[in-house]
ZABAPA-542221 format. One record per residue: residue in one letter; x, y negated, z of N, C-alpha, C, O in turn. Coordinates in steps of 0.2 Angstrom, whole numbers, padded with zeros to 4 digits, always signed. Layout:
! ZABAPA-542221
aXYZXYZXYZXYZ...
***
This chain:
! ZABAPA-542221
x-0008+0100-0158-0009+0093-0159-0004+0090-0154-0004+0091-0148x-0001+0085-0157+0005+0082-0151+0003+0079-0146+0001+0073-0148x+0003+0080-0139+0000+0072-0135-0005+0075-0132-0008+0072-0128x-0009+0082-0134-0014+0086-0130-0012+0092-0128-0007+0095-0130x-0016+0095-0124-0017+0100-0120-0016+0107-0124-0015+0105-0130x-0016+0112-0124-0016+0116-0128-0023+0123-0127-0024+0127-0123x-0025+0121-0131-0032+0124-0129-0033+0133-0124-0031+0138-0127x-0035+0133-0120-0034+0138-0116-0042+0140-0114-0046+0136-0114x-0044+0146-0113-0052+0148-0113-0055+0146-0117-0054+0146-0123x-0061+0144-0115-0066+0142-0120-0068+0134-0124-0072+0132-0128x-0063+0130-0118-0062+0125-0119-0058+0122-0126-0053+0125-0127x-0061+0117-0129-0055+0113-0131-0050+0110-0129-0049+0111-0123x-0046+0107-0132-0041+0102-0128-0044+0097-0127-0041+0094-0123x-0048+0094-0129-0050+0089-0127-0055+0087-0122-0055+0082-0119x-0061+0095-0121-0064+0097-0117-0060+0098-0110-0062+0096-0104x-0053+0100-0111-0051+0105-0106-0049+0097-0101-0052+0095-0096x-0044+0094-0103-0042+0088-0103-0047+0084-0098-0047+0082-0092x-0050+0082-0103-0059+0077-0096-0062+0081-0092-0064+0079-0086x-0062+0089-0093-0065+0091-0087-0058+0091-0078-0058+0089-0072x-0054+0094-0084-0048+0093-0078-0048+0084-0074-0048+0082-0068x-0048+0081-0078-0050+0073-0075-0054+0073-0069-0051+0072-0064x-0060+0074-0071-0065+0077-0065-0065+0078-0060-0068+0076-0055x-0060+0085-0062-0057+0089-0056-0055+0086-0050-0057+0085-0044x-0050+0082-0056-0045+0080-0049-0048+0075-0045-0046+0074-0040x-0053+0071-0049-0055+0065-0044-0061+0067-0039-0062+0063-0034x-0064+0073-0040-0068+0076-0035-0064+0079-0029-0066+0079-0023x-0058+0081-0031-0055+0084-0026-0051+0079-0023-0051+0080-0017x-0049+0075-0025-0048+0067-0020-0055+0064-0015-0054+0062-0009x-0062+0065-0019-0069+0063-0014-0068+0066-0009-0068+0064-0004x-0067+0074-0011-0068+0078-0007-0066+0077+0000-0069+0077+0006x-0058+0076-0001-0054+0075+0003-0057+0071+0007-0058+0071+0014x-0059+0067+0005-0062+0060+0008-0068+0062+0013-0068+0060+0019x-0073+0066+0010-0075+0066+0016-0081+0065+0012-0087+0066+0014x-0082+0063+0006-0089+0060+0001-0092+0064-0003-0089+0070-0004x-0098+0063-0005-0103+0066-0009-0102+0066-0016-0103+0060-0018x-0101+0069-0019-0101+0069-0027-0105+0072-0031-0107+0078-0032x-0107+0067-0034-0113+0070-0042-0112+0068-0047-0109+0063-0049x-0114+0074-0052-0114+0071-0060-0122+0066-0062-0127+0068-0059x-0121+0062-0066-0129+0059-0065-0130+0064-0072-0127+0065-0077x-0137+0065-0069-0143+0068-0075-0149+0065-0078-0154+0066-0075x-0148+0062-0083-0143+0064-0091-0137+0059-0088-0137+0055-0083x-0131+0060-0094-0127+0056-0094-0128+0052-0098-0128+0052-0104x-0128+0046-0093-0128+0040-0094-0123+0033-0095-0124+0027-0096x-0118+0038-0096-0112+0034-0094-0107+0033-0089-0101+0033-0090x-0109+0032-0083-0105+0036-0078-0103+0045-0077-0107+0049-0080x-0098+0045-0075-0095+0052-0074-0100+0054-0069-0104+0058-0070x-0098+0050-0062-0096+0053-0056-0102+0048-0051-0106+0043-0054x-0102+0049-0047-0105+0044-0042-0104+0047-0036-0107+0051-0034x-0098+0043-0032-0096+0044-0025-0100+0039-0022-0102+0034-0024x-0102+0044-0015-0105+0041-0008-0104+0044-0001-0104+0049+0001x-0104+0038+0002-0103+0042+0011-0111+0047+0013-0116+0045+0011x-0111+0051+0016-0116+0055+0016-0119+0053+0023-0124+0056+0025x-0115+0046+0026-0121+0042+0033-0115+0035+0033-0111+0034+0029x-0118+0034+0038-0116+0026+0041-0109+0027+0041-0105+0031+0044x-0108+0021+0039-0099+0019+0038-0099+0012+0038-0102+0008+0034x-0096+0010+0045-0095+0003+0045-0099-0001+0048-0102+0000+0054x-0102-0007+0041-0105-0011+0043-0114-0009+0037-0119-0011+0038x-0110-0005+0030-0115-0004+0026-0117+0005+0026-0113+0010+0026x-0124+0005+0027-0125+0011+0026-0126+0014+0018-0127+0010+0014x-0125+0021+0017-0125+0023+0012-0121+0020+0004-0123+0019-0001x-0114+0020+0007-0110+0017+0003-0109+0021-0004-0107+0027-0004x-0110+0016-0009-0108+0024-0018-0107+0018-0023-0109+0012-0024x-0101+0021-0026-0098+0019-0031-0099+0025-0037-0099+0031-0036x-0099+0021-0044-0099+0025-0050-0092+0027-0053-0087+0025-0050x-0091+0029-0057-0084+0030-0061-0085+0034-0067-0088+0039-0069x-0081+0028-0071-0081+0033-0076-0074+0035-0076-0070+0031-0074x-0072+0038-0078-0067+0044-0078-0062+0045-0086-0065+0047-0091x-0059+0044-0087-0053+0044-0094-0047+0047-0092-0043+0046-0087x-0046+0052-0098-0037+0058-0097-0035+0055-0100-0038+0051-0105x-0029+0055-0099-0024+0053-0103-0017+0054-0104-0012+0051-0102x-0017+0061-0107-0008+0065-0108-0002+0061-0110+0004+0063-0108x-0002+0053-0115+0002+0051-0116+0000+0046-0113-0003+0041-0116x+0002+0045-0107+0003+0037-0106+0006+0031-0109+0011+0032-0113x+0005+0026-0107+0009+0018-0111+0008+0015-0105+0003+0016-0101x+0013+0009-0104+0013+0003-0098+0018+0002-0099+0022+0003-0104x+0020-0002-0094+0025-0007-0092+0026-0007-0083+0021-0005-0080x+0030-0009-0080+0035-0006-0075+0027-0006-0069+0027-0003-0063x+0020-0012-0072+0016-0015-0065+0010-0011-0068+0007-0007-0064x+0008-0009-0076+0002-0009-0079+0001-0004-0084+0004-0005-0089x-0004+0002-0083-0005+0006-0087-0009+0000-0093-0013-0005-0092x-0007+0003-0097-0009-0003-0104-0014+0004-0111-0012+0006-0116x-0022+0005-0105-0025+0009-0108-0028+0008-0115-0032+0003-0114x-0029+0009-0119-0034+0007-0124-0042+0012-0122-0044+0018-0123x-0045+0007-0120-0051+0008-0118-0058+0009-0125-0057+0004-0129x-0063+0013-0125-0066+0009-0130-0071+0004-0129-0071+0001-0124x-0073+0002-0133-0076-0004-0132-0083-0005-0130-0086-0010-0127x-0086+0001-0131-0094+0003-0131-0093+0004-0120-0097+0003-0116x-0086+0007-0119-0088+0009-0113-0084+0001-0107-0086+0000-0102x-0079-0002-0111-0078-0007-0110-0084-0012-0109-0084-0012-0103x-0089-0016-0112-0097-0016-0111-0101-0013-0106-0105-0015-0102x-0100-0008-0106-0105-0005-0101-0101-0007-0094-0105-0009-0089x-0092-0007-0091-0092-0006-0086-0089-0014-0083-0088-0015-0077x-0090-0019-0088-0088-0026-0089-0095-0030-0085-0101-0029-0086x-0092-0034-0082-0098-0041-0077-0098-0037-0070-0096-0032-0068x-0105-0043-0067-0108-0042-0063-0114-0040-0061-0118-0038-0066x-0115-0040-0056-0123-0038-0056-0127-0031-0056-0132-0029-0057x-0120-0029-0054-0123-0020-0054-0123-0020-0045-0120-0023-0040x-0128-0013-0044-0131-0011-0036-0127-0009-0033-0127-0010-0027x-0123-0006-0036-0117-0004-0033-0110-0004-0038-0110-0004-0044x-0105-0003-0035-0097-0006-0038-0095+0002-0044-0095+0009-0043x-0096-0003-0050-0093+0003-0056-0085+0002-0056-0082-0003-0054x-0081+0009-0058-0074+0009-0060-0071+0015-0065-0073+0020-0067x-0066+0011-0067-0064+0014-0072-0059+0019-0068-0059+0019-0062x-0057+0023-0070-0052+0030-0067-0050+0032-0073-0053+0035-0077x-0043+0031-0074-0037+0034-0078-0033+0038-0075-0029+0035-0071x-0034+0044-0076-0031+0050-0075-0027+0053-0080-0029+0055-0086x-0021+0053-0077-0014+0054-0079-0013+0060-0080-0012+0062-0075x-0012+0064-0085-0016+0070-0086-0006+0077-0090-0005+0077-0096x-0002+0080-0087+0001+0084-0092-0001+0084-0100-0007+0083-0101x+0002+0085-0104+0002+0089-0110+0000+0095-0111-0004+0097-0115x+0005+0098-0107+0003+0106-0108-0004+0108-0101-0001+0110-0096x-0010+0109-0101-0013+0111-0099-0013+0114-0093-0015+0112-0087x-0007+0121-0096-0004+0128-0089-0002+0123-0084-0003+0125-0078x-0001+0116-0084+0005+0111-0081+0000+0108-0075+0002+0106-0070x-0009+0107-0077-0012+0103-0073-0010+0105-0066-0008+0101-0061x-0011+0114-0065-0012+0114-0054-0005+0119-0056-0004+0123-0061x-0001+0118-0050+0003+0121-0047-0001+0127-0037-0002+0126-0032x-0001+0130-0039-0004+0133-0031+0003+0139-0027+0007+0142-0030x+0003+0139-0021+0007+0142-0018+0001+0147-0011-0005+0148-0011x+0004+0149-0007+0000+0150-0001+0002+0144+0003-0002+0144+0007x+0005+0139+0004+0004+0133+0009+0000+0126+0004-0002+0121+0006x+0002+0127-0003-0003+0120-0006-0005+0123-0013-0004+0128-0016x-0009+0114-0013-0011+0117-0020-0010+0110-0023-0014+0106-0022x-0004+0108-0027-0003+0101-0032-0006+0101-0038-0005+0106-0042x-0009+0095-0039-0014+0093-0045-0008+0088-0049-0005+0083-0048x-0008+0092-0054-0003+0085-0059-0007+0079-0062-0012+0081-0062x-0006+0073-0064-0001+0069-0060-0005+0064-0056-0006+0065-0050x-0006+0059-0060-0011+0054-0054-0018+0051-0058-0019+0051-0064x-0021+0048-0052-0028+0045-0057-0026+0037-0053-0024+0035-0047x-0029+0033-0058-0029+0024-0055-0035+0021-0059-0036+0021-0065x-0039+0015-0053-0043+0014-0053-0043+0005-0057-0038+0002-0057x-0049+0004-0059-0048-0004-0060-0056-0006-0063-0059-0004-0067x-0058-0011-0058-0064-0013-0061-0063-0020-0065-0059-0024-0065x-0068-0018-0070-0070-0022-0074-0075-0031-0073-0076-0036-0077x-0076-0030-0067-0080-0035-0062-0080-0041-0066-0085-0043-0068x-0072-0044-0067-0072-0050-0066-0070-0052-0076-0067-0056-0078x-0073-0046-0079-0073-0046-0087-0080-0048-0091-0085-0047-0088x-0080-0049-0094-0088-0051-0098-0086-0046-0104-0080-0045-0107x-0094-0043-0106-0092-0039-0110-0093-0042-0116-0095-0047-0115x-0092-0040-0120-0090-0044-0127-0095-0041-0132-0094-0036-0130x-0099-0041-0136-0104-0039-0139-0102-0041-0146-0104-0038-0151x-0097-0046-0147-0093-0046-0153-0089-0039-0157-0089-0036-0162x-0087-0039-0152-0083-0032-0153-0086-0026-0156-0092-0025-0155x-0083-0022-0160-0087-0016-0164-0086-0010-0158-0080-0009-0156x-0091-0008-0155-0091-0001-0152-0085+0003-0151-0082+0004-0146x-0084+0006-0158-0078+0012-0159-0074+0009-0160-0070+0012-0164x-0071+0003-0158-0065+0001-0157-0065+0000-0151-0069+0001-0147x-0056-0001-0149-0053-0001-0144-0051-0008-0139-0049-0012-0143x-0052-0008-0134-0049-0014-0131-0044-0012-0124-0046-0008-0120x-0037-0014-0125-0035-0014-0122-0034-0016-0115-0034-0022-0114x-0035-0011-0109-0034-0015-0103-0027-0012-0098-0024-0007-0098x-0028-0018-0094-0019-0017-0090-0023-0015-0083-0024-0018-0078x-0023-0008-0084-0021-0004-0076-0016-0006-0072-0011-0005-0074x-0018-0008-0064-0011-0009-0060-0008-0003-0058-0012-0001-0053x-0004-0001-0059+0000+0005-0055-0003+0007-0047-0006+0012-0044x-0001+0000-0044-0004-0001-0037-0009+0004-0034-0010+0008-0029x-0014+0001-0043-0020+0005-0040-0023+0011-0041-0028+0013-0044x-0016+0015-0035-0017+0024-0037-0021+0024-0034-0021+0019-0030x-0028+0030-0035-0032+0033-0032-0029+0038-0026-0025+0041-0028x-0031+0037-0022-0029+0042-0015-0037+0042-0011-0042+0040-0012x-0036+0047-0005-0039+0047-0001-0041+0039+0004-0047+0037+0006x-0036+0037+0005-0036+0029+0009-0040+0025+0002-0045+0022+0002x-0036+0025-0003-0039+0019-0008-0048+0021-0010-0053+0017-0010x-0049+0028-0011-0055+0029-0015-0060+0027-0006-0064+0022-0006x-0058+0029-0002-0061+0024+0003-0062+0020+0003-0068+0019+0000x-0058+0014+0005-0060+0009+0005-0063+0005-0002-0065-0001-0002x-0064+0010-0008-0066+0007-0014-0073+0008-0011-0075+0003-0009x-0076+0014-0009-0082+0015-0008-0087+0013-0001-0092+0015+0000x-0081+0008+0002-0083+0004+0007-0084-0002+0007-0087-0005+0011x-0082-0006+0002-0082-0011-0004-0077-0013-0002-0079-0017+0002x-0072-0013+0000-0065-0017+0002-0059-0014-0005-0055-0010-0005x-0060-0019-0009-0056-0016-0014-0051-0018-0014-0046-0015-0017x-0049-0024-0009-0044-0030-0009-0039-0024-0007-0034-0024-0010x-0041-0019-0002-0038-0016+0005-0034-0009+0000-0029-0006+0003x-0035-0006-0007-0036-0003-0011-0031+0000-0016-0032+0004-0021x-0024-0004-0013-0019-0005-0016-0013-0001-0014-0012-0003-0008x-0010+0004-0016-0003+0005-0012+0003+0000-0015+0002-0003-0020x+0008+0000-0010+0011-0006-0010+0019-0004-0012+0023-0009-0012
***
């Protein structure tokens, strides 16, 4: 299938693809220094990043994520221009959550073999994951579910070790490579 992974173990491609997503954005927490869970059941979020003590001014800092691969990217020179669905559009759209929801588009190879490179001095993860909340969106309840809505990722906001920081410190402003 063009545009996917090529099924490798026991996975699908489309299996292998999202879990790989995961991966890589645990291994970015990791780095970081934070706590990672899957919530049980799935509810909707992937992930839930937290400092494991006092950080700053806030104690017990956690952000959710949902998580999205994506082998053929689209954008323009500022903005991954995702087609999101709509059902999950709604859920991560407004205000008024306890804590800061994000979307995470992970830029995922085509061919599978392609995601890790390992040597004995590293180990690279292809290619990148970026973040974007839906905060300042109202969800739309018009909209049919299994359709899509498109939204504009800023490039800016690659996920790294410094950005996933300060996202889960609430400093989102701070959150941007430049």
């Amino acid at each position: 299938m063009p545009g996917r992974p090529a099924t490798t173990g026991v996975l699908d491609a489309y299996n292998h693809q999202g879990h790989y997503a995961e991966a890589f954005v645990r291994a970015i927490a990791c780095a970081a220094g934070f706590v990672v869970s899957k919530p049980d059941p799935d509810v909707g979020d992937d992930l839930v990043i937290a400092s494991p003590g006092p950080r700053a001014t806030l104690r017990d800092p956690t952000i959710y994520v949902q998580i999205r691969s994506w082998s053929v990217p689209q954008g323009t020179d500022a903005y991954w221009q995702y087609p999101l669905k709509v059902a999950t559009f709604n859920q991560l759209a407004g205000s008024g959550f306890s804590a800061p929801h994000y979307l995470v588009v992970c830029i995922v190879p085509t061919e599978a073999m392609l995601y890790a490179n390992a040597s004995a001095e590293t180990l690279s993860l292809q290619h990148a994951a970026y973040w974007y909340s839906l905060e300042a969106h109202e969800p739309d309840e018009t909209l049919i579910n299994t359709s899509t809505k498109t939204v504009h990722v800023p490039k800016q906001n690659l996920l790294t070790v410094s950005t996933l920081t300060h996202l889960v410190e609430r400093h989102p402003e701070l959150a941007v490579v430049q």
